[in-house]
C-alpha positions in Angstrom: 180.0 -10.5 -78.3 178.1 -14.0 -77.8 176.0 -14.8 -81.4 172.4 -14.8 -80.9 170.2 -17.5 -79.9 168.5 -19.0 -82.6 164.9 -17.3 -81.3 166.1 -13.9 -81.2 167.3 -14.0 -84.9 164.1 -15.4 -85.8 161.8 -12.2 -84.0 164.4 -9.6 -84.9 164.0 -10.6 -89.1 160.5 -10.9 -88.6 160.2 -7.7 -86.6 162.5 -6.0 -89.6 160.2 -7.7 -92.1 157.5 -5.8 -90.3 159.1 -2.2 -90.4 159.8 -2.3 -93.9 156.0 -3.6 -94.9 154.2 -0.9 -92.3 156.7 1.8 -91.7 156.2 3.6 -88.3 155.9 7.6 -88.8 159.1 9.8 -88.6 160.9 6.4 -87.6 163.3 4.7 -90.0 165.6 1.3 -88.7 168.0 -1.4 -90.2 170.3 -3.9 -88.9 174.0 -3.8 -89.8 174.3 -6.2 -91.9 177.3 -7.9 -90.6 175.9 -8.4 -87.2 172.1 -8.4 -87.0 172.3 -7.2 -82.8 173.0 -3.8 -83.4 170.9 -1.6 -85.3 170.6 1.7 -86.2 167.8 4.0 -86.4 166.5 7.6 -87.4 164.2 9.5 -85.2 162.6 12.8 -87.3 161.8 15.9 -85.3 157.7 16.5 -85.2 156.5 20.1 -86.5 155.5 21.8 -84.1 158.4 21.0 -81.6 162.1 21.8 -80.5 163.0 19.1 -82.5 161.3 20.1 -86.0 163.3 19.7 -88.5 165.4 17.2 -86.5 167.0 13.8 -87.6 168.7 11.8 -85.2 170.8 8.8 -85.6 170.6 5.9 -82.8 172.1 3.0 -82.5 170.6 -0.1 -80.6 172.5 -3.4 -79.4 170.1 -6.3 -78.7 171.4 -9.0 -76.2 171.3 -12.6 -77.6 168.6 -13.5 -75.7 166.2 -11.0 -76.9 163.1 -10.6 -77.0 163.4 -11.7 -73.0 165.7 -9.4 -72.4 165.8 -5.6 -73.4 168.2 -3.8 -75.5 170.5 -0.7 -74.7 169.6 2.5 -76.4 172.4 5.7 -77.7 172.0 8.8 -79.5 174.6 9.5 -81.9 173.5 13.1 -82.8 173.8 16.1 -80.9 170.3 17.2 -80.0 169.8 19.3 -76.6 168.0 16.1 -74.7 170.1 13.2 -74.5 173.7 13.0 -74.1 175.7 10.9 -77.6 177.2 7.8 -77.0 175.6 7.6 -74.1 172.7 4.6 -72.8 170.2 6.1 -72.2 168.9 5.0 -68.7 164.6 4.5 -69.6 162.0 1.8 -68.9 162.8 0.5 -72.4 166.1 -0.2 -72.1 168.6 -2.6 -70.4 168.8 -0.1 -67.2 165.3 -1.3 -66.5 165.0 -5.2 -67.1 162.4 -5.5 -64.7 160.2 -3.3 -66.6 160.7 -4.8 -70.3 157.9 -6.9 -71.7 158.8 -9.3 -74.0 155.6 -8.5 -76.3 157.5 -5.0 -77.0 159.3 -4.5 -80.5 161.7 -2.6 -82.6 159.0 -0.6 -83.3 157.4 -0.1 -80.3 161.1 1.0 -78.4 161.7 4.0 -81.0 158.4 5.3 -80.7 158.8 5.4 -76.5 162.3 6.9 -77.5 160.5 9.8 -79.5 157.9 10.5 -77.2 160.5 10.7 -74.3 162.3 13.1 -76.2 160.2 15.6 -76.6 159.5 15.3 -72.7 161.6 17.2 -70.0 161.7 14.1 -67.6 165.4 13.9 -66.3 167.5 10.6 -66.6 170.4 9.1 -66.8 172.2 10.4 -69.9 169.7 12.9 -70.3 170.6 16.6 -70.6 169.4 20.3 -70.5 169.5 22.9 -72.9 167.6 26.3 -74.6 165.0 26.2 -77.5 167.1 27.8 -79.6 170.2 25.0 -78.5 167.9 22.3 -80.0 166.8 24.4 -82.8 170.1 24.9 -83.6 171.3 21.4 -83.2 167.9 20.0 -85.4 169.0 22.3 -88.5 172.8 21.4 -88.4 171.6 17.5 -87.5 171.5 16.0 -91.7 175.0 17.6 -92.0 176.4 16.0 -89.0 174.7 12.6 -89.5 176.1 12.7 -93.5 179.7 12.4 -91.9 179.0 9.0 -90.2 179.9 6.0 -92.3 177.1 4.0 -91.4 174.5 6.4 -91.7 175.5 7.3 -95.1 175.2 3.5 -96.1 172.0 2.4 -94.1 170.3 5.6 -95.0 170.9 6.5 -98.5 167.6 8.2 -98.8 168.6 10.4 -95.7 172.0 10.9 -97.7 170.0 11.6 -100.6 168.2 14.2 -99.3 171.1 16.4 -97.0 172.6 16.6 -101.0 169.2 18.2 -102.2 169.4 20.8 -99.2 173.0 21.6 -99.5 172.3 22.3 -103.1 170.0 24.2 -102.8 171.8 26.5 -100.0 174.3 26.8 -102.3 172.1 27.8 -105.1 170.9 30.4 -102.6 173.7 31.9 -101.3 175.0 32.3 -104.8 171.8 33.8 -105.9 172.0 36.2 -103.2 175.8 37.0 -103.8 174.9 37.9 -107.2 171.9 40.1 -106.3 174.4 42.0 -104.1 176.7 42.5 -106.5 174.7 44.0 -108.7 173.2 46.2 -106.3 176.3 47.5 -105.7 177.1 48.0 -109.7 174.4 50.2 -109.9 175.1 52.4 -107.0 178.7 53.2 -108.4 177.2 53.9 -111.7 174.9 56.4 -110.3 178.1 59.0 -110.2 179.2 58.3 -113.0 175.4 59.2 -114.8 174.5 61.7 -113.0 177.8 63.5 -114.7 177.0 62.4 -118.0 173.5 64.4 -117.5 175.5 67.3 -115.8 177.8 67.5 -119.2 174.5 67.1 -121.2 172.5 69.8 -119.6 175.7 71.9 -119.7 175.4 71.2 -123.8 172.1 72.1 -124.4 172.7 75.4 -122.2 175.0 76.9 -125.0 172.7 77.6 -127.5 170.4 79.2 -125.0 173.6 81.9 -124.4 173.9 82.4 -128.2 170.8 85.0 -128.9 173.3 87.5 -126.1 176.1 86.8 -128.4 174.0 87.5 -131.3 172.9 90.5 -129.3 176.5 91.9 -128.8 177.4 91.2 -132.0 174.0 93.1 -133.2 175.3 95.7 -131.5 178.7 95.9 -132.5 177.7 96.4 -136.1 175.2 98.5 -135.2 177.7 100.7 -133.9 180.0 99.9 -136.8 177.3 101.4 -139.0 176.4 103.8 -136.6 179.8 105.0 -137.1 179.9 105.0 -140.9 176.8 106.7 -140.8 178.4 109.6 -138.9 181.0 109.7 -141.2 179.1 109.5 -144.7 177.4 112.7 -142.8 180.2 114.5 -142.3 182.0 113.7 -145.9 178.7 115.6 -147.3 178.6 118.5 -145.1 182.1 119.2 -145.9 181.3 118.9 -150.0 178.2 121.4 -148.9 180.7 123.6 -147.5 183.3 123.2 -150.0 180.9 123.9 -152.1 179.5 127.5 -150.9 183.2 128.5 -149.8 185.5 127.6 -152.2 184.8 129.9 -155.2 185.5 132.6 -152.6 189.0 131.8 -152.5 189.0 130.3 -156.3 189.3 132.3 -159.8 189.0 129.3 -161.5 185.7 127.5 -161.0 186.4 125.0 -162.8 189.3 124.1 -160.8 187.0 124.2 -158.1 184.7 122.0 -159.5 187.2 119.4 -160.4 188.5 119.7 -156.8 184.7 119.0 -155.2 184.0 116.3 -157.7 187.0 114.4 -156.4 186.2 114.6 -152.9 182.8 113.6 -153.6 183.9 110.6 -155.3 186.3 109.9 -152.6 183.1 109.0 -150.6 180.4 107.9 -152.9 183.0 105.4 -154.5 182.7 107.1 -157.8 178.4 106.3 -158.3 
C-alpha cells in the first residue's frame, strides 16, 4: 500500500483530533496505529429502531491522496443490512468518486453510513432480512465484536462494557437456576409433610377412642360386680334356707349352728 501524501496525514490527525474533542453521537473511530489509512469505527443502534441495541464494527481504508479522493467503507458485523467484508457501494464511498466532496470528513462519512442503515435503499453489498433477523443480530453484536482482535484493543470501553453484560447474564441465569431449584425442593417436600400431619392427626385421634375403651372396660366390671352381686345373693338365701331347714333334719342344733356359721363365714370373709 503506497504511504500517504504528506496532506492527507495532516487532515486525517486533525480530523481525529476533532472526534476525540466533539464526539459524534452513537459514533466512535480510531486509526490503527501502525498505519493511519485504515480506521476502524463503531456505529450504535438508535432506540427506537431494528438496530437498537446494535454495535457495529467498520473498518475504513483512506487512499493516500485523501481528502480528494474518497475512502472505501466495510461492515465487519453481522447486522441484516449490509453484507461483512464487503464495500459498501454508496455516494460516500470510493464506488462513487464523482460524488465525494473533499469538504466531507471522518465524521461526516459514519453519520451518512448510519443514516443509510436504517434505510431500505438497495446497493451494492446491501442485503435483506426480517425485524426479528436484525433484532437478533443487534443483541448477539458486543459478543461477536469482543472476538476481534482489533476491536478489543481500539475499543476497550466497548470491551469493557460486553464484560459488564455478560456478568450480569450470568448473575441472572444463576439467580434463576437457584430459584428453580428451590421451587422444586419444596414441591417434593410437600409429600413428605403432608404425612407427617397424617401421622400427627392419626396421634391425637387415640385419646378420642379411649372414653369407648373406658366404656367397655366400665362395663366389664360392671358385669364383674354384677356377677358377684348375684352371687353374694345367692350365698345368703342358701344360709336363709339352711337356716329354716336344717333343724328339721338335725337333733343337734348346735351342730347346726356351727355348720351355718361356717358357711356364712365362707362368704362374709369371717366379718
Amino acid at each position: 500500500m503506497a504511504s500517504a501524501q504528506k496532506g492527507c496525514v495532516t487532515r486525517l490527525q486533525k480530523e481525529y483530533k476533532s472526534l476525540l474533542r466533539e464526539p459524534v453521537p452513537h459514533i466512535q473511530a480510531h486509526p490503527v496505529p501502525s498505519n493511519l489509512l485504515e480506521w476502524h469505527f463503531v456505529l450504535e443502534g438508535a432506540p427506537a429502531t431494528d438496530f437498537e441495541g446494535g454495535v457495529y464494527h467498520g473498518k475504513l481504508v483512506f487512499p493516500p491522496n485523501y481528502p480528494f479522493k474518497p475512502p472505501s467503507i466495510s461492515m465487519l458485523t453481522p447486522n441484516g443490512r449490509f453484507a461483512v467484508n464487503t464495500k459498501l457501494c454508496l455516494s460516500i464511498t470510493d464506488y462513487h468518486p464523482e460524488s465525494w466532496n473533499p469538504m466531507w470528513s471522518v465524521g461526516t462519512i459514519l453519520t451518512g453510513l448510519l443514516s443509510f442503515m436504517y434505510d431500505n435503499q438497495p446497493t451494492t453489498g446491501s442485503i435483506t432480512s426480517s425485524k426479528a433477523e436484525k433484532q437478533r443480530l443487534a443483541k448477539e453484536s458486543l459478543a461477536y465484536n469482543a472476538k476481534n482482535a482489533t476491536f478489543r484493543k481500539l475499543f476497550p470501553n466497548w470491551l469493557e462494557e460486553h464484560n459488564k453484560r455478560a456478568a450480569a447474564a450470568a448473575a441472572a441465569a444463576a439467580a434463576q437456576q437457584q430459584q428453580q431449584a428451590g421451587g422444586n425442593g419444596e414441591q417434593q417436600q410437600q409429600p413428605g409433610a403432608q404425612q407427617q400431619q397424617q401421622l400427627a392427626g392419626g396421634q391425637m385421634q387415640q385419646p378420642a377412642q379411649q372414653p369407648g375403651q373406658q366404656q367397655a372396660a366400665g362395663a366389664g366390671g360392671g358385669g364383674a360386680a354384677a356377677g358377684g352381686g348375684g352371687l353374694f345373693t345367692f350365698a345368703m338365701v342358701a344360709i336363709v334356707l339352711a337356716i329354716a331347714v336344717v333343724p328339721l333334719f338335725s337333733t343337734d342344733a348346735a351342730v347346726s349352728l356351727s355348720v351355718l356359721t361356717r358357711l356364712r363365714d365362707s362368704f362374709t370373709g369371717g366379718s
